[in-house]
Each structure stands twice: as structure tokens, then as C-alpha cells.
PDB file of N, CA, C, O and CB in Angstrom:
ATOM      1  N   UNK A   1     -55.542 -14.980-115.690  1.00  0.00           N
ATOM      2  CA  UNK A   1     -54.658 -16.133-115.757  1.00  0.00           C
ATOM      3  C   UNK A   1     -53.780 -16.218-114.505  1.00  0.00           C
ATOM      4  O   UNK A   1     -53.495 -17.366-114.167  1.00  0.00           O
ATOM      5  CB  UNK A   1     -53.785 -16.062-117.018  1.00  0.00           C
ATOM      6  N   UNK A   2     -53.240 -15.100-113.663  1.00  0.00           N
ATOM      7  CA  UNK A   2     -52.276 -15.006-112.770  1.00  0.00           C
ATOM      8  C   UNK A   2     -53.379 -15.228-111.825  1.00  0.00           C
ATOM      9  O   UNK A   2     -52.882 -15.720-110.812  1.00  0.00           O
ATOM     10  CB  UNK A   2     -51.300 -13.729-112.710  1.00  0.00           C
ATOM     11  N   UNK A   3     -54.623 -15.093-111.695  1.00  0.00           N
ATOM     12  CA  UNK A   3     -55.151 -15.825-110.528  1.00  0.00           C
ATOM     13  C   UNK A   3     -56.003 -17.104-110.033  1.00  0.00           C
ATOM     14  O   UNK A   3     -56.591 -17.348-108.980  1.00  0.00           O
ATOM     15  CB  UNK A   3     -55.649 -15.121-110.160  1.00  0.00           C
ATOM     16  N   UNK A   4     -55.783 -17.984-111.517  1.00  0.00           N
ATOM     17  CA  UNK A   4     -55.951 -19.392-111.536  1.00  0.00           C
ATOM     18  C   UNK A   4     -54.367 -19.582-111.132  1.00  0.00           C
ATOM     19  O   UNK A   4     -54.250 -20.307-110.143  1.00  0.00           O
ATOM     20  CB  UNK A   4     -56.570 -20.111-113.084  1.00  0.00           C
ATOM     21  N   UNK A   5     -53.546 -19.265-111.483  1.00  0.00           N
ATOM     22  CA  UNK A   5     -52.289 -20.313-111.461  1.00  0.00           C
ATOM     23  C   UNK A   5     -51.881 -19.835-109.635  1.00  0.00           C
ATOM     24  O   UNK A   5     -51.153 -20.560-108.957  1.00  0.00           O
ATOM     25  CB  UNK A   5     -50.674 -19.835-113.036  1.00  0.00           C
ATOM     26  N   UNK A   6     -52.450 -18.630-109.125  1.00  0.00           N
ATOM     27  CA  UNK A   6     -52.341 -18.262-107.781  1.00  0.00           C
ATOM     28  C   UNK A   6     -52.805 -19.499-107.213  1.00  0.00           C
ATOM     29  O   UNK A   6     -51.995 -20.334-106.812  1.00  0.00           O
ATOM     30  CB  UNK A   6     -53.119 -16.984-107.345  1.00  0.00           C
ATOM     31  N   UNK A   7     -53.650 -19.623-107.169  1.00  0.00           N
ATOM     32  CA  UNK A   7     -55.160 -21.044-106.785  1.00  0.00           C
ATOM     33  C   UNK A   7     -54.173 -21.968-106.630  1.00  0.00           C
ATOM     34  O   UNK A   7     -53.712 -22.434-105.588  1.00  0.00           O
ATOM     35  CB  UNK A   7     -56.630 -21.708-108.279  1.00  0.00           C
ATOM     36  N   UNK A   8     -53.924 -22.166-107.641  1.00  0.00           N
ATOM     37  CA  UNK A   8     -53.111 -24.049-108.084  1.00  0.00           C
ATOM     38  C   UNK A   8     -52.205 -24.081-107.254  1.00  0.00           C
ATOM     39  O   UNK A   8     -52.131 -24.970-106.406  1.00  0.00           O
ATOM     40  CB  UNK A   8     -52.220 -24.474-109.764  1.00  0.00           C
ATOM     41  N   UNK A   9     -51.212 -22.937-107.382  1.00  0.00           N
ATOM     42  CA  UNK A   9     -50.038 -22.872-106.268  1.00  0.00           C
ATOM     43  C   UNK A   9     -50.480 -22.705-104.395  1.00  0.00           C
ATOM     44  O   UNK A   9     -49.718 -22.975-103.466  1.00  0.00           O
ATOM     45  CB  UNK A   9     -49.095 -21.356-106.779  1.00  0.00           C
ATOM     46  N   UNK A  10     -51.408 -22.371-104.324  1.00  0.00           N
ATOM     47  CA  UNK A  10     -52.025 -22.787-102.878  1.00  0.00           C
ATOM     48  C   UNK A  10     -52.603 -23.949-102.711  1.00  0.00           C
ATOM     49  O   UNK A  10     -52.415 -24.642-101.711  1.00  0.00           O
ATOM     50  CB  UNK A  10     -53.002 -21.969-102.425  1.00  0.00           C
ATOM     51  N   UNK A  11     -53.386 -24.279-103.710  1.00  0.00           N
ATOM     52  CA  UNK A  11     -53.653 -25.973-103.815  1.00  0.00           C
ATOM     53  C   UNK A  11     -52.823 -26.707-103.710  1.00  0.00           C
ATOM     54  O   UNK A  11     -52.973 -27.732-103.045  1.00  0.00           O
ATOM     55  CB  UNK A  11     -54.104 -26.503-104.865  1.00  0.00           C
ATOM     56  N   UNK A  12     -51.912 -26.469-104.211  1.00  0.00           N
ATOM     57  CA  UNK A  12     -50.145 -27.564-104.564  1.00  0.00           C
ATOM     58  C   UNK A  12     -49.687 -27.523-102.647  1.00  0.00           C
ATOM     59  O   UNK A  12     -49.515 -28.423-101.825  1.00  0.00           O
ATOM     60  CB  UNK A  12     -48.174 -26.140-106.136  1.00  0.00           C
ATOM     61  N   UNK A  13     -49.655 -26.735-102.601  1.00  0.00           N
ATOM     62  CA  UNK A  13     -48.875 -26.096-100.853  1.00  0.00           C
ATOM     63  C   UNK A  13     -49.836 -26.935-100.038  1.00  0.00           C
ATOM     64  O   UNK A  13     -49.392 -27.733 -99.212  1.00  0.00           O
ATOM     65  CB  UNK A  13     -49.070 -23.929-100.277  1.00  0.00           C
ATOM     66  N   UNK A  14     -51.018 -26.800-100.219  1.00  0.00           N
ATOM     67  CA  UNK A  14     -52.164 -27.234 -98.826  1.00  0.00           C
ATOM     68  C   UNK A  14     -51.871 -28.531 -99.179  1.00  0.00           C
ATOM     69  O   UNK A  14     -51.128 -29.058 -98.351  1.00  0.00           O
ATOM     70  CB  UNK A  14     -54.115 -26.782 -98.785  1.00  0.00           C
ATOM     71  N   UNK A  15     -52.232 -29.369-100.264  1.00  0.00           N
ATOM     72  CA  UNK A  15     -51.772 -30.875-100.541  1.00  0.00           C
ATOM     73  C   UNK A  15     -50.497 -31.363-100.748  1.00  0.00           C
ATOM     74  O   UNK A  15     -50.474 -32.566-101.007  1.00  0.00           O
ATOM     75  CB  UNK A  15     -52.304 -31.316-101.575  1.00  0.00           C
ATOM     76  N   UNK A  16     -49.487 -30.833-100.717  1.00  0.00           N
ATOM     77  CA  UNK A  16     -48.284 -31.166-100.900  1.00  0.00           C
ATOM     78  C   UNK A  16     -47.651 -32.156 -99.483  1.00  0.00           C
ATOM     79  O   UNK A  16     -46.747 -32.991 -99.457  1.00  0.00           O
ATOM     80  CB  UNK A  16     -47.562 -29.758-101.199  1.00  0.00           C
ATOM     81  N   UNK A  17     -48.324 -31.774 -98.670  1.00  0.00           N
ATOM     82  CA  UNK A  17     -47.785 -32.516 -97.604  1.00  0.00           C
ATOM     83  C   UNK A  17     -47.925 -34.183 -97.394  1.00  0.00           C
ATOM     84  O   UNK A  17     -47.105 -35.055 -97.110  1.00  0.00           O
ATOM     85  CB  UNK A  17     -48.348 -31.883 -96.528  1.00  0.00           C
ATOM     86  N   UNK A  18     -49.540 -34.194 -97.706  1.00  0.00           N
ATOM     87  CA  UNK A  18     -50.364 -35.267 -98.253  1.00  0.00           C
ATOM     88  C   UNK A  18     -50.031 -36.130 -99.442  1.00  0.00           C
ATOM     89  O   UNK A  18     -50.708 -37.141 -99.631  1.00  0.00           O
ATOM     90  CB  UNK A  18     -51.482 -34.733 -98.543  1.00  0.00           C
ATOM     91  N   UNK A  19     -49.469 -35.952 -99.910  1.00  0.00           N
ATOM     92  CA  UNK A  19     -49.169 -36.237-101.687  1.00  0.00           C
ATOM     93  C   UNK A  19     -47.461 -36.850-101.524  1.00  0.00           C
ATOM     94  O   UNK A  19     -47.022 -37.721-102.276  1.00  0.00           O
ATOM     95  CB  UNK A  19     -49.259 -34.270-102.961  1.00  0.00           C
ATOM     96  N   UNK A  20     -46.616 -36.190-100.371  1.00  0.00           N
ATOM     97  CA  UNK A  20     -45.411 -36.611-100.533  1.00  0.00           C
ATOM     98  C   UNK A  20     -45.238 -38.059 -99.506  1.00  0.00           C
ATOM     99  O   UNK A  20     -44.564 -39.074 -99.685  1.00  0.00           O
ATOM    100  CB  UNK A  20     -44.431 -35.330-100.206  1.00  0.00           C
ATOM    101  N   UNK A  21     -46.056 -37.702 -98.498  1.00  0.00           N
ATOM    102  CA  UNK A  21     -45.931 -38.845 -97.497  1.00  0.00           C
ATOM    103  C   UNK A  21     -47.173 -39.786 -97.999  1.00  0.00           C
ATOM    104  O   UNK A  21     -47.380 -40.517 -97.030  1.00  0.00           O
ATOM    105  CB  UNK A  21     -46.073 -38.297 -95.762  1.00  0.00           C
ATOM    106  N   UNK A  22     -47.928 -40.068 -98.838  1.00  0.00           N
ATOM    107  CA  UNK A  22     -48.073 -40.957 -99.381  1.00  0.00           C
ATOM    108  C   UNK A  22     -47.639 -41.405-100.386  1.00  0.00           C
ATOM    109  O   UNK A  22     -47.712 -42.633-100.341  1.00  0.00           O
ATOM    110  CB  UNK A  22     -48.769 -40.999 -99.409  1.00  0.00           C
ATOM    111  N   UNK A  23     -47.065 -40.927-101.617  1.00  0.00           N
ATOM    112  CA  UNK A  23     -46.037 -41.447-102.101  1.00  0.00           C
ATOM    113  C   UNK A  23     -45.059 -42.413-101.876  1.00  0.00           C
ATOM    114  O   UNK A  23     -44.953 -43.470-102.498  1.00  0.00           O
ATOM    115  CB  UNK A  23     -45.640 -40.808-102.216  1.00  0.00           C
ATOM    116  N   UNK A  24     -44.362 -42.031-100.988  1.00  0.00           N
ATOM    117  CA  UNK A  24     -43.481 -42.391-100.499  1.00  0.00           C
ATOM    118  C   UNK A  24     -44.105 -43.882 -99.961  1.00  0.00           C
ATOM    119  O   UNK A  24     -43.247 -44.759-100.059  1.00  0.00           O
ATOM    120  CB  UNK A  24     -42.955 -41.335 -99.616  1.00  0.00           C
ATOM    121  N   UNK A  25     -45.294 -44.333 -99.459  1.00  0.00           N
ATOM    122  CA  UNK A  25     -46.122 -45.301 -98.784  1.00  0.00           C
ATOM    123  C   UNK A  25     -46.095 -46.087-100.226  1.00  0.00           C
ATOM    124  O   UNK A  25     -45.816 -47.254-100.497  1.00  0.00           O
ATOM    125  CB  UNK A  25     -47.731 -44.740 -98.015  1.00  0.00           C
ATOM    126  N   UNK A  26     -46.360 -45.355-100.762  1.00  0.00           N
ATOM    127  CA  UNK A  26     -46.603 -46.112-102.307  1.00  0.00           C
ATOM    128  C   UNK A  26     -45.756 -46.946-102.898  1.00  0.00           C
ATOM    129  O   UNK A  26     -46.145 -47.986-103.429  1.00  0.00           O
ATOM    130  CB  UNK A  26     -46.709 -45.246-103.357  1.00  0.00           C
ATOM    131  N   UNK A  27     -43.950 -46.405-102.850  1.00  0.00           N
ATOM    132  CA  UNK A  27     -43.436 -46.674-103.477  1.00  0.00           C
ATOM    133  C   UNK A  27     -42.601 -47.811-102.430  1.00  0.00           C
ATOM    134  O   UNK A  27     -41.784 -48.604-102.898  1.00  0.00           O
ATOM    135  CB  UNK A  27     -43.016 -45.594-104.189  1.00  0.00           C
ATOM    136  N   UNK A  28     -42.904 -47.764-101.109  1.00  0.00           N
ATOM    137  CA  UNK A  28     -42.342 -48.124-100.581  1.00  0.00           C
ATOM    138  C   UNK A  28     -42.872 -49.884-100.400  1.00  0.00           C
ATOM    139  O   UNK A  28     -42.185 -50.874-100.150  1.00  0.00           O
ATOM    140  CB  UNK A  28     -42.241 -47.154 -99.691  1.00  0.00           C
ATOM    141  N   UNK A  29     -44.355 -49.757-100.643  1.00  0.00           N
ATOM    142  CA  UNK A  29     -45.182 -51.457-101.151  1.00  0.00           C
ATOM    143  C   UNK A  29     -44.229 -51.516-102.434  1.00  0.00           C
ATOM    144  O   UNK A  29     -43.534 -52.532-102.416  1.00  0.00           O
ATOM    145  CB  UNK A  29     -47.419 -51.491-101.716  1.00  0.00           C
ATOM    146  N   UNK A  30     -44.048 -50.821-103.373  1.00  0.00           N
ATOM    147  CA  UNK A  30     -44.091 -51.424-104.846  1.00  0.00           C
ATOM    148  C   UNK A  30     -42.677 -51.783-104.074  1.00  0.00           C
ATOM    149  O   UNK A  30     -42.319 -52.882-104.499  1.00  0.00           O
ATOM    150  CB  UNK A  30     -44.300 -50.377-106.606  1.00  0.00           C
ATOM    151  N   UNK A  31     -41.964 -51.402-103.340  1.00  0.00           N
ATOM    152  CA  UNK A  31     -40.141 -51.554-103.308  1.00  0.00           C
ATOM    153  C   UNK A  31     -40.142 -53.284-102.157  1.00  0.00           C
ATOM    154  O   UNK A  31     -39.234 -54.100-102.000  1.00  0.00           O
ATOM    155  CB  UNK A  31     -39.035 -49.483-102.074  1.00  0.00           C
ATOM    156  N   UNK A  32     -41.410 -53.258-101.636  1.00  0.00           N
ATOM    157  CA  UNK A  32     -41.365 -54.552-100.700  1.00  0.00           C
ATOM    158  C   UNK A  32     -41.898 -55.798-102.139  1.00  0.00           C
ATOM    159  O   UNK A  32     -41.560 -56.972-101.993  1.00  0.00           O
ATOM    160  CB  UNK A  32     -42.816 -54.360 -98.957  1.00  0.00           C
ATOM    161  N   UNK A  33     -42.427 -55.533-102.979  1.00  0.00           N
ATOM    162  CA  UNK A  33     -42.905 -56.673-103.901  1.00  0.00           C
ATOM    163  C   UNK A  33     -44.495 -56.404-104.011  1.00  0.00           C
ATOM    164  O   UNK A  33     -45.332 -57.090-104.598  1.00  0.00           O
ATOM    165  CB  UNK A  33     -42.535 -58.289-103.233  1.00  0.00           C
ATOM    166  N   UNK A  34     -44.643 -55.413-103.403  1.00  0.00           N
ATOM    167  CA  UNK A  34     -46.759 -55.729-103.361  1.00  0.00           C
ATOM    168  C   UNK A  34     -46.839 -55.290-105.254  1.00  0.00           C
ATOM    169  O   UNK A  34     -45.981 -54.578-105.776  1.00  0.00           O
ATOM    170  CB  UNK A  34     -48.256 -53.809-101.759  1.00  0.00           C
ATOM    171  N   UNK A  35     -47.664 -55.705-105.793  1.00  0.00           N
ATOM    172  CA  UNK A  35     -47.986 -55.808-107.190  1.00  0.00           C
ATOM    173  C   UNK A  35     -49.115 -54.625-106.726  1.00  0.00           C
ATOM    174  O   UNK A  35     -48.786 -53.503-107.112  1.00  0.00           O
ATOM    175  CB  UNK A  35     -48.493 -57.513-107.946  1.00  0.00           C
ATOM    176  N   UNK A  36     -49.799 -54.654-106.319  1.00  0.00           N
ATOM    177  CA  UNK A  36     -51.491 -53.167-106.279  1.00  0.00           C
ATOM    178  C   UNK A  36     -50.894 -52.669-105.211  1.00  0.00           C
ATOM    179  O   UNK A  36     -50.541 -53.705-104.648  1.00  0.00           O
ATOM    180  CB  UNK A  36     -53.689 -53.659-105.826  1.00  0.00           C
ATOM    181  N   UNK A  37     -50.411 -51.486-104.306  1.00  0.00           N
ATOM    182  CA  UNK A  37     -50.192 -51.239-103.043  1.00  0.00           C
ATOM    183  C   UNK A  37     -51.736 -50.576-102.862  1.00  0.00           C
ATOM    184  O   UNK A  37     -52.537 -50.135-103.686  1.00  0.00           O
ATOM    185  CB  UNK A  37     -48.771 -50.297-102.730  1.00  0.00           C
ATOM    186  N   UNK A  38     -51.763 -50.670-101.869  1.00  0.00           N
ATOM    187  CA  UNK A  38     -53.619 -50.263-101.195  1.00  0.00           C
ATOM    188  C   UNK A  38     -53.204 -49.230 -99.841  1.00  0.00           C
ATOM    189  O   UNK A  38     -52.628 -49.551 -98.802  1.00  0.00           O
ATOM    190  CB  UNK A  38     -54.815 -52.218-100.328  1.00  0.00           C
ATOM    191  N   UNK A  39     -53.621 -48.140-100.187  1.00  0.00           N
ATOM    192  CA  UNK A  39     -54.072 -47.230 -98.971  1.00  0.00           C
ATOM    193  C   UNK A  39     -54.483 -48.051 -97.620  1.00  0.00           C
ATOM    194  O   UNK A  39     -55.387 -48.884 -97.678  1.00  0.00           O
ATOM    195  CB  UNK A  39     -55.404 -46.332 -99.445  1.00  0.00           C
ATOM    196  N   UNK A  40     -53.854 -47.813 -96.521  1.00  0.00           N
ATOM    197  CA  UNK A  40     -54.473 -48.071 -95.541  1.00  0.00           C
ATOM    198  C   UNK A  40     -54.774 -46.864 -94.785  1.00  0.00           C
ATOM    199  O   UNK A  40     -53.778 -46.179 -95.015  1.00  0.00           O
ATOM    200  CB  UNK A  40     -53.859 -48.971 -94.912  1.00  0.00           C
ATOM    201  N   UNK A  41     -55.687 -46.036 -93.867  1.00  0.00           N
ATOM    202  CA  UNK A  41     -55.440 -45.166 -93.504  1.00  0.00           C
ATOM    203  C   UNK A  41     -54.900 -45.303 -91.971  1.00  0.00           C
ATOM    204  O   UNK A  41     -54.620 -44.225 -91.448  1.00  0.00           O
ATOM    205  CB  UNK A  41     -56.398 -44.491 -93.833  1.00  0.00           C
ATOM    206  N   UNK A  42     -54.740 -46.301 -91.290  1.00  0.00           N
ATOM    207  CA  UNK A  42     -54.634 -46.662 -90.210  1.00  0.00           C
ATOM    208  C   UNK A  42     -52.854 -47.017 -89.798  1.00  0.00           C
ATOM    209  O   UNK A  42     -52.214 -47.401 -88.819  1.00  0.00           O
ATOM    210  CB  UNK A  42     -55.674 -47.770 -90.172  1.00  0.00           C
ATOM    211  N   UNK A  43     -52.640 -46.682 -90.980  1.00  0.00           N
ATOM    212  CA  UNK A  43     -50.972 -46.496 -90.949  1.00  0.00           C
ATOM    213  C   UNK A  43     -50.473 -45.379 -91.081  1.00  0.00           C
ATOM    214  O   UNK A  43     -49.247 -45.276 -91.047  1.00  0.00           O
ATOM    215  CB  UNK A  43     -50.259 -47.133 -91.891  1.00  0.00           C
ATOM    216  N   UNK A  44     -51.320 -44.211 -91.275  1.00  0.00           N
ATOM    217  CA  UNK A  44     -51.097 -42.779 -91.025  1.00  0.00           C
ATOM    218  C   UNK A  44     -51.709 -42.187 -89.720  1.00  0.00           C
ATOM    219  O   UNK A  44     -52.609 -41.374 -89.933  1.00  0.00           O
ATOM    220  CB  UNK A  44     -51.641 -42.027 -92.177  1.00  0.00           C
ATOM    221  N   UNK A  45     -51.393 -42.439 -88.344  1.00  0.00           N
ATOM    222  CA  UNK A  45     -52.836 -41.907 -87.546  1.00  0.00           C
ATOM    223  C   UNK A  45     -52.386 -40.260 -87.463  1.00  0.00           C
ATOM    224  O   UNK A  45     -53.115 -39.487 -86.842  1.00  0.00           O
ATOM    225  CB  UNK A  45     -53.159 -42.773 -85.614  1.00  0.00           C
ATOM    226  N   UNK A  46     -51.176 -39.785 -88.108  1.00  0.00           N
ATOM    227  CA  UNK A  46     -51.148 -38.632 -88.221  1.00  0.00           C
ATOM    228  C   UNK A  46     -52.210 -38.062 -88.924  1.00  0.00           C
ATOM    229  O   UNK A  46     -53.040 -37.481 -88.224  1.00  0.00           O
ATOM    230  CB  UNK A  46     -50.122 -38.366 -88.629  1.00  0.00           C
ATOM    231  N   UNK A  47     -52.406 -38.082 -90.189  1.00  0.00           N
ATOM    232  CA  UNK A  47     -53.290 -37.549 -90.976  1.00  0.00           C
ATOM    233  C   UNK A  47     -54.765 -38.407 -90.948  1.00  0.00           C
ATOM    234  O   UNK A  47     -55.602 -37.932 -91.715  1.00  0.00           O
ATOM    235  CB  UNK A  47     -52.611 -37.473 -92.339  1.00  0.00           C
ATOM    236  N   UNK A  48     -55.154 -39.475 -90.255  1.00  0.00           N
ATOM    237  CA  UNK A  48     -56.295 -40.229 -90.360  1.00  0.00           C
ATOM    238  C   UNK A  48     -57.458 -39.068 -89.545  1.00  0.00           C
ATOM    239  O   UNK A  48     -58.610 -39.495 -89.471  1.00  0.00           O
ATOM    240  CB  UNK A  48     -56.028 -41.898 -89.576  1.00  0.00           C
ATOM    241  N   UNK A  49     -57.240 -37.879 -89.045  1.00  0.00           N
ATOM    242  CA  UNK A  49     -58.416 -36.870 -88.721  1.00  0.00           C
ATOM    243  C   UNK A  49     -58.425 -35.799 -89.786  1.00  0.00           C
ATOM    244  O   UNK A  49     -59.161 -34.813 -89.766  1.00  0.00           O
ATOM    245  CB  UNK A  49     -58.251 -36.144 -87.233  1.00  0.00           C
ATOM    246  N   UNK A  50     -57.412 -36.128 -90.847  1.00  0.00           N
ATOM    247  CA  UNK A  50     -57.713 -34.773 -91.778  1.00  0.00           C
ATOM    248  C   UNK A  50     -57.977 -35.530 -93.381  1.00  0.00           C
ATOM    249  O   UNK A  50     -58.167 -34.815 -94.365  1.00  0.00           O
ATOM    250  CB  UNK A  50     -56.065 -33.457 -91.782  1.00  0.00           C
ATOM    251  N   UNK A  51     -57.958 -37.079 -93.481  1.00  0.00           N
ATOM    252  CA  UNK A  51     -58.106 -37.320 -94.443  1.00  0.00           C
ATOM    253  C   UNK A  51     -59.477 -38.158 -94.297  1.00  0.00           C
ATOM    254  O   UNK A  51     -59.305 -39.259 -93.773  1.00  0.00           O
ATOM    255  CB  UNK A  51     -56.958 -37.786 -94.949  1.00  0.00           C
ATOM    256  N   UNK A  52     -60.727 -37.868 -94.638  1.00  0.00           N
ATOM    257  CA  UNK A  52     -61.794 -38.437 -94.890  1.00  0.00           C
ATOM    258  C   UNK A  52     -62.719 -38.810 -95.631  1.00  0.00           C
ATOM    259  O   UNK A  52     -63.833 -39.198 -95.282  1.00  0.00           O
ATOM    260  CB  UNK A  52     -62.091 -38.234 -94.558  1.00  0.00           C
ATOM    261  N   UNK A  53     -62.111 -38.664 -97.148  1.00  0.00           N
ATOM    262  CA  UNK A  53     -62.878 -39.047 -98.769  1.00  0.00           C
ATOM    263  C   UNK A  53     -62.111 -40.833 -98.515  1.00  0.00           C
ATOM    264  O   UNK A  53     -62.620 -41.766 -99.137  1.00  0.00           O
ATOM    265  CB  UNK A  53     -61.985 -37.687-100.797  1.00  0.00           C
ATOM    266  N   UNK A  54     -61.214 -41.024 -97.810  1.00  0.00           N
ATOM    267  CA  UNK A  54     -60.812 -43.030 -98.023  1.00  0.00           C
ATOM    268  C   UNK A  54     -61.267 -43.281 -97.297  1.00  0.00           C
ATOM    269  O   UNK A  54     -61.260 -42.728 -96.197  1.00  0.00           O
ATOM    270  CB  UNK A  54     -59.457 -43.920 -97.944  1.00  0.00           C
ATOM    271  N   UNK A  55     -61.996 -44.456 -97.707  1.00  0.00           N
ATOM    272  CA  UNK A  55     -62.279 -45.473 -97.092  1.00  0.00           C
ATOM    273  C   UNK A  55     -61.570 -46.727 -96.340  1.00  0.00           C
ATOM    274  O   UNK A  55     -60.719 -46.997 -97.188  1.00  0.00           O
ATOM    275  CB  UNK A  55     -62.828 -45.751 -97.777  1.00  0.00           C
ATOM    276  N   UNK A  56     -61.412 -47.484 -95.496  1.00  0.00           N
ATOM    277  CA  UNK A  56     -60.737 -48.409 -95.296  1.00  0.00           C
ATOM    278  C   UNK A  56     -61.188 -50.049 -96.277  1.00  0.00           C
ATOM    279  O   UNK A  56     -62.323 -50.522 -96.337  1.00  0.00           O
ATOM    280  CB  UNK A  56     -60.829 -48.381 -93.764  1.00  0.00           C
ATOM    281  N   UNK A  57     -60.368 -50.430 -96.709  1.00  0.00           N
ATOM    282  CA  UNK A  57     -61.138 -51.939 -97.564  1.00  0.00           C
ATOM    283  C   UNK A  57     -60.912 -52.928 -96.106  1.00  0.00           C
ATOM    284  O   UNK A  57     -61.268 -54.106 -96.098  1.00  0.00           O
ATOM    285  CB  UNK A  57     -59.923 -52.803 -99.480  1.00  0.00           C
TER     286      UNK A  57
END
């Protein structure tokens, strides 16, 4: 059990960075009026070489 929850807590750390600065993207459409906010990745070119499962619409 202490070395699944090890896992998760390195999982949490490696994505945590990812997870807060998009958030924040997220909430920041819902705070302008957008009703769906949509990923762009081209508004991150920080992370646009380490994030490659999105697609652009």
C-alpha cells in the first residue's frame, strides 16, 4: 500500500505543474464569460514541447 500511494505522490509532483497553470487558463475563460473554455496549446509555448496527447481544434 505505501508503494502505490509512493507512485501517486510522484505522479501528483511530475503533473502538478501542468494541472496548476492550466487551471488557472481555465478559470480564467470561465472569469472572461466563455461558457466551454477550450485548450489552446499555442498559448502555452512554454509547455507546447512537453505536452503532446492535445490536439489543436
Amino acid at each position: 500500500m505505501a508503494l502505490v500511494t509512493a507512485c501517486n505522490l510522484v505522479a501528483i509532483l511530475a503533473l502538478g505543474k501542468y494541472a496548476f497553470r492550466l487551471l488557472d487558463d481555465y478559470r480564467q475563460q470561465k472569469r472572461r464569460g466563455i461558457k466551454e473554455p477550450i485548450f489552446h496549446r499555442s498559448q502555452f509555448p512554454e509547455l507546447s514541447n512537453e505536452i503532446d496527447c492535445w490536439e489543436e481544434e
